[in-house]
N, CA, C and O atoms as a GROMACS GRO file, in nm:
protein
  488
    1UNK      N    1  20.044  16.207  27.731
    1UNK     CA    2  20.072  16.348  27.728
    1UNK      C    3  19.947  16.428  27.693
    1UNK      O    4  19.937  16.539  27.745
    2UNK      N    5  19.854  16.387  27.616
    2UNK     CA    6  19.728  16.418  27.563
    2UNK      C    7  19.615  16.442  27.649
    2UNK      O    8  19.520  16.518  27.635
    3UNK      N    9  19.663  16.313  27.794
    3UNK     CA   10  19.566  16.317  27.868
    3UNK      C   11  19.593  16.460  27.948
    3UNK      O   12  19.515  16.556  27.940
    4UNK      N   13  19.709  16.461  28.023
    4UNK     CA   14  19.788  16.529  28.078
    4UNK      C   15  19.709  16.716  28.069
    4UNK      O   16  19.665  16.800  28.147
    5UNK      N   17  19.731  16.698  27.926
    5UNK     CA   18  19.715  16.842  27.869
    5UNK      C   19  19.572  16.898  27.849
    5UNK      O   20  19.547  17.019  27.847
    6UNK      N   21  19.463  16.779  27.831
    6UNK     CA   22  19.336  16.768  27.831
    6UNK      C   23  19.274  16.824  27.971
    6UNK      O   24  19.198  16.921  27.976
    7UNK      N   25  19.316  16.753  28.079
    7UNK     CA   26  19.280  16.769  28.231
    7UNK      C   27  19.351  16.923  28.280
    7UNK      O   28  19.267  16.993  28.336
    8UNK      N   29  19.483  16.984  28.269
    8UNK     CA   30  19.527  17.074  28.253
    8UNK      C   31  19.468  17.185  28.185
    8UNK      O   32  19.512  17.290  28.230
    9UNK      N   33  19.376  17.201  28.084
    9UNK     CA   34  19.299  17.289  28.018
    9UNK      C   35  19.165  17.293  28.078
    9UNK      O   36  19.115  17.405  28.083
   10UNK      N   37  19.084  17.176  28.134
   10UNK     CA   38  18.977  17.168  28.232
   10UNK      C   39  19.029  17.223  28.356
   10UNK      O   40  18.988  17.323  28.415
   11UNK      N   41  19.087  17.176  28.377
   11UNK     CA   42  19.128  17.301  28.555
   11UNK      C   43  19.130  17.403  28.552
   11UNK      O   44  19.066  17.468  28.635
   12UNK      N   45  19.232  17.484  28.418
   12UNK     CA   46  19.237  17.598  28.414
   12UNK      C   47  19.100  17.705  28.376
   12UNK      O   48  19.073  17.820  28.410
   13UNK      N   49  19.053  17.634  28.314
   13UNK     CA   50  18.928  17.633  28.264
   13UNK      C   51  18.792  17.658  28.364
   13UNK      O   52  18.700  17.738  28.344
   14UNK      N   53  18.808  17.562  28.479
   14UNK     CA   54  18.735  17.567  28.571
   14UNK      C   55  18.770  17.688  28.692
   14UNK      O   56  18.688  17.758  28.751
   15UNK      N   57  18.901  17.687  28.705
   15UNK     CA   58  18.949  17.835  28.721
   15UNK      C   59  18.958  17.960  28.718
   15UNK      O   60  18.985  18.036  28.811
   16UNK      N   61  18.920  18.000  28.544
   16UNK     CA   62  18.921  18.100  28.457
   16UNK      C   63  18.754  18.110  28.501
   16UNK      O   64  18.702  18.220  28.479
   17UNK      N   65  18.674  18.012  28.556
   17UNK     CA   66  18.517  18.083  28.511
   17UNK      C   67  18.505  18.066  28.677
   17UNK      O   68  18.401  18.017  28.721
   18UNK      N   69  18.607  18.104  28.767
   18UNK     CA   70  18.551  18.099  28.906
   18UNK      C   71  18.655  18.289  28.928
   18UNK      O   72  18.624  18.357  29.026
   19UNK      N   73  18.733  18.327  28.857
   19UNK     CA   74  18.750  18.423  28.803
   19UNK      C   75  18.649  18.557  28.797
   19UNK      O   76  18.630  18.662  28.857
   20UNK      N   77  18.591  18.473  28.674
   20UNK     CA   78  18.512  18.567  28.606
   20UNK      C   79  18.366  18.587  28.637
   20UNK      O   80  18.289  18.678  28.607
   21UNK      N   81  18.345  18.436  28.731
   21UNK     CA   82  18.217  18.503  28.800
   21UNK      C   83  18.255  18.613  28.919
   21UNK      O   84  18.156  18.666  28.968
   22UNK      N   85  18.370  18.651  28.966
   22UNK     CA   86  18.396  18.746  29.068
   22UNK      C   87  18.376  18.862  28.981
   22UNK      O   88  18.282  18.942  28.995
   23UNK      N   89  18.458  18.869  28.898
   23UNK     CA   90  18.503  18.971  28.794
   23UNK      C   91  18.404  19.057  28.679
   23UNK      O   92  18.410  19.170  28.632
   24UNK      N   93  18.320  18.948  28.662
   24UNK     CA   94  18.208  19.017  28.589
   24UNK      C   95  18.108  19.105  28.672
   24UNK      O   96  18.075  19.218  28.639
   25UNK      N   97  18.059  19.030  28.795
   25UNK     CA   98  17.973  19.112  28.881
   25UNK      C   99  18.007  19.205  28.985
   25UNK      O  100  17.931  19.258  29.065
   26UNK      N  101  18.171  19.224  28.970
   26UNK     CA  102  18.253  19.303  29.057
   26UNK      C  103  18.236  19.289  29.169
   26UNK      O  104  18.210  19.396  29.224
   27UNK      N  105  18.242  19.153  29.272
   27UNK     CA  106  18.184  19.085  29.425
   27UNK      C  107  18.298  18.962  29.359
   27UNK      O  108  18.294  18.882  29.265
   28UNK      N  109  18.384  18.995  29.455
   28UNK     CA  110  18.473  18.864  29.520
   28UNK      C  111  18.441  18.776  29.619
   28UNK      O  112  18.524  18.696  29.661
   29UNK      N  113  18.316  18.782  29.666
   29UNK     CA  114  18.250  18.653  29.780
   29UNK      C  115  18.282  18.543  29.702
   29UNK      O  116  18.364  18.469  29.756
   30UNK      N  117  18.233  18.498  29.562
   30UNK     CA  118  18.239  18.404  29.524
   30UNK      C  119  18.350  18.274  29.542
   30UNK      O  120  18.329  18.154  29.565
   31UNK      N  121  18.506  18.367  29.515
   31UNK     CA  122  18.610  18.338  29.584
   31UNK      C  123  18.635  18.252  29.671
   31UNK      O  124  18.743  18.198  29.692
   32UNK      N  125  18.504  18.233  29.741
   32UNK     CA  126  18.503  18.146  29.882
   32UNK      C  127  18.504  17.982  29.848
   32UNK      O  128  18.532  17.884  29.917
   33UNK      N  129  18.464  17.996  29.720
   33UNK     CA  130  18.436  17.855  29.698
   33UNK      C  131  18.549  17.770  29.610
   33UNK      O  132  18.540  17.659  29.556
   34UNK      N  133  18.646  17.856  29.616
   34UNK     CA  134  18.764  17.827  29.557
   34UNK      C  135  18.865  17.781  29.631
   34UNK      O  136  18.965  17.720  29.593
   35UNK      N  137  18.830  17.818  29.755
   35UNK     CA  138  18.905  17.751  29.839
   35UNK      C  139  18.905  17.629  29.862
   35UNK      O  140  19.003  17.560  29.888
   36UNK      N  141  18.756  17.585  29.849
   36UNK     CA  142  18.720  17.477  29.843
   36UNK      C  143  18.786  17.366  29.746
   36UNK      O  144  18.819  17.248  29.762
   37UNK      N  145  18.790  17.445  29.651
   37UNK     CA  146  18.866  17.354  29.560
   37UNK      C  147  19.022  17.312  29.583
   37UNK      O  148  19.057  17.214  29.516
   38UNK      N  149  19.107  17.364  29.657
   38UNK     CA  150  19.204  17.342  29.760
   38UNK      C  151  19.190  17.266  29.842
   38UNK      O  152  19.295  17.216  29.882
   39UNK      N  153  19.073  17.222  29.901
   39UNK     CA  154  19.060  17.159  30.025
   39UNK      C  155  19.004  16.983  29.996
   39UNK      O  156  18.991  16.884  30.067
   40UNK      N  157  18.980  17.023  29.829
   40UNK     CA  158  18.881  16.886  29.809
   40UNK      C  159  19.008  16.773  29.802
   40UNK      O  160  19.007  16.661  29.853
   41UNK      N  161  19.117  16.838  29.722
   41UNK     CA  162  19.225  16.666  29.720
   41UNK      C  163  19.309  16.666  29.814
   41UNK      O  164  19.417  16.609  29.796
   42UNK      N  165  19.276  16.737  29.954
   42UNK     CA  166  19.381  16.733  30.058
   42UNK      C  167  19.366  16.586  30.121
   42UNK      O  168  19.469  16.518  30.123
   43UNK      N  169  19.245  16.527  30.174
   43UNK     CA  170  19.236  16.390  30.198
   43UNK      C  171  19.292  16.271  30.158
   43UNK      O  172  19.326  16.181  30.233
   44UNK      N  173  19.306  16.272  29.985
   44UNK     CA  174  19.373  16.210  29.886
   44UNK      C  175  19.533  16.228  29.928
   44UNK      O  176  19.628  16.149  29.922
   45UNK      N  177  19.525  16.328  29.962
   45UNK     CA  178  19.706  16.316  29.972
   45UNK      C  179  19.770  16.305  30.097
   45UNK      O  180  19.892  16.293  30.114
   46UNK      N  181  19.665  16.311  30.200
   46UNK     CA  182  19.710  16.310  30.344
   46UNK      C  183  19.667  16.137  30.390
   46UNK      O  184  19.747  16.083  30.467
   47UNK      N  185  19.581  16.078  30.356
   47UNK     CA  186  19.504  15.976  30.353
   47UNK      C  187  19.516  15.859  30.282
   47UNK      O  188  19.525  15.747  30.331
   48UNK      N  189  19.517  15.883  30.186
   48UNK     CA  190  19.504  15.799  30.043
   48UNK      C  191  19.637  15.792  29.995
   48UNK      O  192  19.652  15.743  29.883
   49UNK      N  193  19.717  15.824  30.046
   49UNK     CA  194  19.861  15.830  29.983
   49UNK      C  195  19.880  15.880  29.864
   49UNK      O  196  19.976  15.830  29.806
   50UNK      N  197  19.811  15.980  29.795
   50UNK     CA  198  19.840  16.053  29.699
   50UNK      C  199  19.742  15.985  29.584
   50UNK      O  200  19.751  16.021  29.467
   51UNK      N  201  19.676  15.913  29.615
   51UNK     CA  202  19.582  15.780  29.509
   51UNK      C  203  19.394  15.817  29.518
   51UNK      O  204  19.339  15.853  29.622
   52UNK      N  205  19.356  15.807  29.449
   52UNK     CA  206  19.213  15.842  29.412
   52UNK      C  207  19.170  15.704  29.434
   52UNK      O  208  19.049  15.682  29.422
   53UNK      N  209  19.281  15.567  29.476
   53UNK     CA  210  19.168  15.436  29.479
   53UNK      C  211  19.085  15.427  29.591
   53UNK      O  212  18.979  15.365  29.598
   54UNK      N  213  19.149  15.502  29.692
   54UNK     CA  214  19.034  15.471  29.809
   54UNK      C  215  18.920  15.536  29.814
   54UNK      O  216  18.868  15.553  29.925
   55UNK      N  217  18.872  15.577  29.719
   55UNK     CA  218  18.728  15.640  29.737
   55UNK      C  219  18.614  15.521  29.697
   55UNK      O  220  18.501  15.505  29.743
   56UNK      N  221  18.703  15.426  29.572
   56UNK     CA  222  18.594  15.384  29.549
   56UNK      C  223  18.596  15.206  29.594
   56UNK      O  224  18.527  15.109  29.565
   57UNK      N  225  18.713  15.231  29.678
   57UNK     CA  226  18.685  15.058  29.731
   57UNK      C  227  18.618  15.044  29.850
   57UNK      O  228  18.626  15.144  29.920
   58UNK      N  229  18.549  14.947  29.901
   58UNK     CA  230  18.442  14.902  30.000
   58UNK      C  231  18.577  14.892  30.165
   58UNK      O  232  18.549  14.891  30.284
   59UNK      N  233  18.697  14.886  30.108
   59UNK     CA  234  18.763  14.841  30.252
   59UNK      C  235  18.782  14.984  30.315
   59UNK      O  236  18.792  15.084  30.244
   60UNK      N  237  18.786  14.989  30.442
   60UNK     CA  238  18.854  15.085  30.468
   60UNK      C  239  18.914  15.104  30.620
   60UNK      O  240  18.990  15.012  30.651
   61UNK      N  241  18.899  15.200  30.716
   61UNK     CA  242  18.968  15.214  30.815
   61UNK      C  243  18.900  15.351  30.891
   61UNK      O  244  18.814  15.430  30.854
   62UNK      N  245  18.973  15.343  31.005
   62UNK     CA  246  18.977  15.515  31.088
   62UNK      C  247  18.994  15.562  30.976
   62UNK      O  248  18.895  15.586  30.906
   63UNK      N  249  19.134  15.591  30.923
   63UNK     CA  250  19.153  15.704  30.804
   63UNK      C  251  19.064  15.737  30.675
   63UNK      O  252  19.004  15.826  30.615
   64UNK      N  253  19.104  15.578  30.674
   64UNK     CA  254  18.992  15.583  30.553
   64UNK      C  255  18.860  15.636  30.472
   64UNK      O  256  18.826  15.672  30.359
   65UNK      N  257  18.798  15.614  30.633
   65UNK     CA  258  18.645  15.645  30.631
   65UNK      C  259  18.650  15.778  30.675
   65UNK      O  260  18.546  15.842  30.685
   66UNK      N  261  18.757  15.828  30.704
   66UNK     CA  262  18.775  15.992  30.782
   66UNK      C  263  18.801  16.047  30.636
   66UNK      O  264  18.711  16.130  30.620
   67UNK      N  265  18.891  16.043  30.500
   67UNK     CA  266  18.915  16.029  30.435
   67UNK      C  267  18.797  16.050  30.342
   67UNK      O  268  18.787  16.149  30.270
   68UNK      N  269  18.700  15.942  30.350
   68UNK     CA  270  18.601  16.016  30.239
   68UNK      C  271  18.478  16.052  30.286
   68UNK      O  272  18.373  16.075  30.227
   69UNK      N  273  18.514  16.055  30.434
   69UNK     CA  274  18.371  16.183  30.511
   69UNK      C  275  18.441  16.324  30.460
   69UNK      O  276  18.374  16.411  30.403
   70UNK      N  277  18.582  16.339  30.485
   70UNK     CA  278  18.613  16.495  30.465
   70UNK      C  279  18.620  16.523  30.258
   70UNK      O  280  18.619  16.642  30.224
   71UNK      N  281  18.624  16.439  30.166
   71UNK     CA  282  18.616  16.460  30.031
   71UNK      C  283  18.491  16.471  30.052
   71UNK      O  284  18.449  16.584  30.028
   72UNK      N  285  18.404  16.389  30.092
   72UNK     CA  286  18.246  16.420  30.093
   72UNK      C  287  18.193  16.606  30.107
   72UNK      O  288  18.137  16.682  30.028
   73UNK      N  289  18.245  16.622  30.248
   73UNK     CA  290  18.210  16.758  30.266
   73UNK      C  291  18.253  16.834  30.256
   73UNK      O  292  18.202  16.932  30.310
   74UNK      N  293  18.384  16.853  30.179
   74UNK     CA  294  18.426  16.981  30.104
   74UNK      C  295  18.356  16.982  29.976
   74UNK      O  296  18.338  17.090  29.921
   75UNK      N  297  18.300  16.838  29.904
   75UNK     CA  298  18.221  16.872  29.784
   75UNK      C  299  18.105  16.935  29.820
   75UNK      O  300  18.074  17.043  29.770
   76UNK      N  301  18.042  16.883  29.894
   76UNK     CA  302  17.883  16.967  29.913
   76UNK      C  303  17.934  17.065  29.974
   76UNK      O  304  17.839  17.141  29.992
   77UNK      N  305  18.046  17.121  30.028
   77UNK     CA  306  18.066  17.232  30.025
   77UNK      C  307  18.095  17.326  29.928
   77UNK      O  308  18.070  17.443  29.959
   78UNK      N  309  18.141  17.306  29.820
   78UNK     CA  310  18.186  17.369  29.711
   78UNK      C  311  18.053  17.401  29.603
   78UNK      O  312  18.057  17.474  29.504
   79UNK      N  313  17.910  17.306  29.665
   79UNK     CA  314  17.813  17.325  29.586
   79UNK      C  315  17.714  17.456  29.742
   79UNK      O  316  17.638  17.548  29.714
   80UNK      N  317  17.748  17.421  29.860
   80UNK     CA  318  17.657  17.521  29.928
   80UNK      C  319  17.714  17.650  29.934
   80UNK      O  320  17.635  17.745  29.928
   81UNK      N  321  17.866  17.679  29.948
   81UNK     CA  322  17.857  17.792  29.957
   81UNK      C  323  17.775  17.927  29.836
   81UNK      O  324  17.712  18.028  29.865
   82UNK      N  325  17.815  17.866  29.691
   82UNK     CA  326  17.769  17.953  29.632
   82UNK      C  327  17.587  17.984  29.607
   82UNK      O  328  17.537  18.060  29.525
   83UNK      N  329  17.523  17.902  29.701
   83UNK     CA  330  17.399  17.865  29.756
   83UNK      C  331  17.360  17.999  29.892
   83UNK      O  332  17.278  18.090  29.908
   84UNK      N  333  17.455  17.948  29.952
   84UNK     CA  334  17.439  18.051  30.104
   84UNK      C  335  17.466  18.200  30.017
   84UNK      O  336  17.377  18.285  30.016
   85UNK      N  337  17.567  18.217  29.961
   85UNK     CA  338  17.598  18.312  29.925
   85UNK      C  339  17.482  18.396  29.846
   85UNK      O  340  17.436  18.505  29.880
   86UNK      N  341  17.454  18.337  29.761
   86UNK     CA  342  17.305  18.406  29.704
   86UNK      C  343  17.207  18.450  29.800
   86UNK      O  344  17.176  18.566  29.828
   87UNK      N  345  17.158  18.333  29.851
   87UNK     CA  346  17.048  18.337  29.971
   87UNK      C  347  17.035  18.473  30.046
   87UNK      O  348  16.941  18.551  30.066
   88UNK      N  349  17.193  18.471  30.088
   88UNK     CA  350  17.219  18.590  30.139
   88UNK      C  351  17.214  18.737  30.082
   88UNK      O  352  17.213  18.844  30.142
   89UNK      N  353  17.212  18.710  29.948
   89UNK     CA  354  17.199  18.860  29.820
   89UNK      C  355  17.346  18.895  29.844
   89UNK      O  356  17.372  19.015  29.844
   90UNK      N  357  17.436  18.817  29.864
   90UNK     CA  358  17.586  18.878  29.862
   90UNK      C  359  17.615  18.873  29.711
   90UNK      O  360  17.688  18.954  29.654
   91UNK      N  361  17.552  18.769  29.649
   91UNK     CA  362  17.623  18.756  29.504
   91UNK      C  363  17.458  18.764  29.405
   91UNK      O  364  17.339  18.772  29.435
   92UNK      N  365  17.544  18.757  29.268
   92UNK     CA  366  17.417  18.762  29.202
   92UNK      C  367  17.353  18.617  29.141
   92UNK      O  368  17.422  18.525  29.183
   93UNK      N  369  17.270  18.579  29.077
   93UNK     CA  370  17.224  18.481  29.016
   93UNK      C  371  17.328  18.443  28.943
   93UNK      O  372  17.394  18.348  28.984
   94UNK      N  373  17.356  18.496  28.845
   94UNK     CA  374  17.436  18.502  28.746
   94UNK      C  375  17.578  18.400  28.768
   94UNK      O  376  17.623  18.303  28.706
   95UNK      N  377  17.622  18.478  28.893
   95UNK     CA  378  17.774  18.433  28.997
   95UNK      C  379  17.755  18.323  29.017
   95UNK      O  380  17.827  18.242  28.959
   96UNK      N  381  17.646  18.274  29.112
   96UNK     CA  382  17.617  18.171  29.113
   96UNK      C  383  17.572  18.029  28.994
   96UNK      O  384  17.580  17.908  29.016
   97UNK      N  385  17.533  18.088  28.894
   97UNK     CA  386  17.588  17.971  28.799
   97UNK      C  387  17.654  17.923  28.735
   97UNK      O  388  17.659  17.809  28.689
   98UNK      N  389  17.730  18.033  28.721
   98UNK     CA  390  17.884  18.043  28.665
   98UNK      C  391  17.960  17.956  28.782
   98UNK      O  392  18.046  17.876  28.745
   99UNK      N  393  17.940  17.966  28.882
   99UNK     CA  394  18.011  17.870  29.044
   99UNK      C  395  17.993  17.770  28.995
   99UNK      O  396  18.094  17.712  28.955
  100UNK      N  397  17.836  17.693  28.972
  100UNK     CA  398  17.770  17.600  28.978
  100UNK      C  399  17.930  17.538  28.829
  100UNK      O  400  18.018  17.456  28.859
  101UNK      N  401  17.920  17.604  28.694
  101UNK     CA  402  17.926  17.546  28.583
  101UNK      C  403  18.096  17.538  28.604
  101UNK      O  404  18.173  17.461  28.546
  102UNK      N  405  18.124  17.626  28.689
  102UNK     CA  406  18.314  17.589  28.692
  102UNK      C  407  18.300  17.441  28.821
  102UNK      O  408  18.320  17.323  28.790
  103UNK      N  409  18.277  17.471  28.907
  103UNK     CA  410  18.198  17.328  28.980
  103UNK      C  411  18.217  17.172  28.887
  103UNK      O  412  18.300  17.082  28.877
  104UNK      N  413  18.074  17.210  28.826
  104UNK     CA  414  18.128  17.073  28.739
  104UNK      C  415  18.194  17.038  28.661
  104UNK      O  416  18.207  16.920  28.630
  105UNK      N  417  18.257  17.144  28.603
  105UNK     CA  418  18.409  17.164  28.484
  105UNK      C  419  18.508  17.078  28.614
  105UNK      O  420  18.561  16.969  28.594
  106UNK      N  421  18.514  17.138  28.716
  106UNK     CA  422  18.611  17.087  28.837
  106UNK      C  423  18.579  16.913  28.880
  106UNK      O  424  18.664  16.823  28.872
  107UNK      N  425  18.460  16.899  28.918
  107UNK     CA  426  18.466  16.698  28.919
  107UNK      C  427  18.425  16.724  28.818
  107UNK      O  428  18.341  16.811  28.840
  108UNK      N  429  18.429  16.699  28.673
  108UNK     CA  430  18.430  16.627  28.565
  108UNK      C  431  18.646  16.618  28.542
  108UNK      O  432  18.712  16.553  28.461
  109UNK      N  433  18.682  16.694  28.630
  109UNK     CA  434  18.854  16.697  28.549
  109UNK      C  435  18.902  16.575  28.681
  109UNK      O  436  18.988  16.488  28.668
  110UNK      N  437  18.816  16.601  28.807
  110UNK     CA  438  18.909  16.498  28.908
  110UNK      C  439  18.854  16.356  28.844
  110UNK      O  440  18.936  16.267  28.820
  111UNK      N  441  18.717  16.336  28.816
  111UNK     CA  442  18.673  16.243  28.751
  111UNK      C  443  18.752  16.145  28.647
  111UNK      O  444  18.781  16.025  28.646
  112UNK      N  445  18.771  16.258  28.560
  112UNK     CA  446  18.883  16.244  28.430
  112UNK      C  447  19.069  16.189  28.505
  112UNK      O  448  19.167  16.142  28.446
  113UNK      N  449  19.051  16.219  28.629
  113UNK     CA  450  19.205  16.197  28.659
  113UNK      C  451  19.176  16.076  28.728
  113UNK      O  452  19.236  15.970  28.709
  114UNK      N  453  19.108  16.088  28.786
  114UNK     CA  454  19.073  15.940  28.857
  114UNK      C  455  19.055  15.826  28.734
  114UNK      O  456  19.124  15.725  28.747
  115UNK      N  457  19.014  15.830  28.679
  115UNK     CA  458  18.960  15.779  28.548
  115UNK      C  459  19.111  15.716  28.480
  115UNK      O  460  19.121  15.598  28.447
  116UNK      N  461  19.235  15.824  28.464
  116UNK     CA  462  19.365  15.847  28.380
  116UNK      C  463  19.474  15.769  28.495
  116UNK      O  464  19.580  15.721  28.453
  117UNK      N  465  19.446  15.764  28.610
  117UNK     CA  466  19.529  15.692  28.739
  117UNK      C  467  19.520  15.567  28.750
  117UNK      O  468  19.609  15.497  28.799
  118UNK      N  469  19.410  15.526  28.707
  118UNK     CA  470  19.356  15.406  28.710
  118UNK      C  471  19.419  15.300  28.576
  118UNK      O  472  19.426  15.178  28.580
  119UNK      N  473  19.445  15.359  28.501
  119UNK     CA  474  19.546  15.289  28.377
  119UNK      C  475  19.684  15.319  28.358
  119UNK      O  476  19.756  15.417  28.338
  120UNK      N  477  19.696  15.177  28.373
  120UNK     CA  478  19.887  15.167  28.388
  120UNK      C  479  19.931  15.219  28.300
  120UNK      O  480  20.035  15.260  28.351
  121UNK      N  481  19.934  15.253  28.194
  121UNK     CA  482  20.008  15.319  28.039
  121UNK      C  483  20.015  15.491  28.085
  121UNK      O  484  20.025  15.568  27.989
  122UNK      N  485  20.011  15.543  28.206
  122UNK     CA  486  20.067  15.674  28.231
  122UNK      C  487  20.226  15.691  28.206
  122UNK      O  488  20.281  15.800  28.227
   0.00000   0.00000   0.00000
């Protein structure tokens, strides 16, 4: 239950500062990369049968390997857009590290779940 509530406060968390980088610099571009975060465990659940083991085993398949080409590039997507976005002067410095730091608040919590899936005592 501890874990549960732990990973639940990191999401929201990672959430709350993808928020507030819109919100502080008054530019909702940032936004964009939140989608991303929608798009990263769709593979897992379309693919993987709802399981985080196939990322890290050597077997795999068509799906499989389709599976963690598309987790692959929604992550480096979730790290370029707020990249392009600057580049472009749509957002500010600022936005962008706040992206960057909810980013890794975000895989440090799938990390943490992958991590919590992996032991039978759930």
């Amino acid at each position: 239950m501890c874990r549960l509530a732990g990973l639940a406060f990191m999401f929201s968390s990672s959430i709350l500062l993808q928020i507030l980088a819109c919100a502080i610099y008054g530019n909702w571009w940032p936004m964009l990369s939140a989608l991303m975060y929608v798009v990263v465990p769709m593979p897992c659940l379309f693919f993987g049968g709802g399981s985080t083991q196939f990322l890290t085993s050597r077997d795999g398949g068509g799906w499989i390997d389709a599976a963690k080409f598309l987790t692959g590039a929604s992550t480096v997507g979730s790290l370029a857009i707020p990249i392009i976005l600057r580049h472009a002067q749509m957002i500010e410095t600022g936005a962008m590290l706040i992206e960057f730091t909810s980013f890794f608040i975000f895989i440090c919590t799938v990390m943490c779940f992958h991590r919590a899936s992996l032991d039978d005592d759930w």
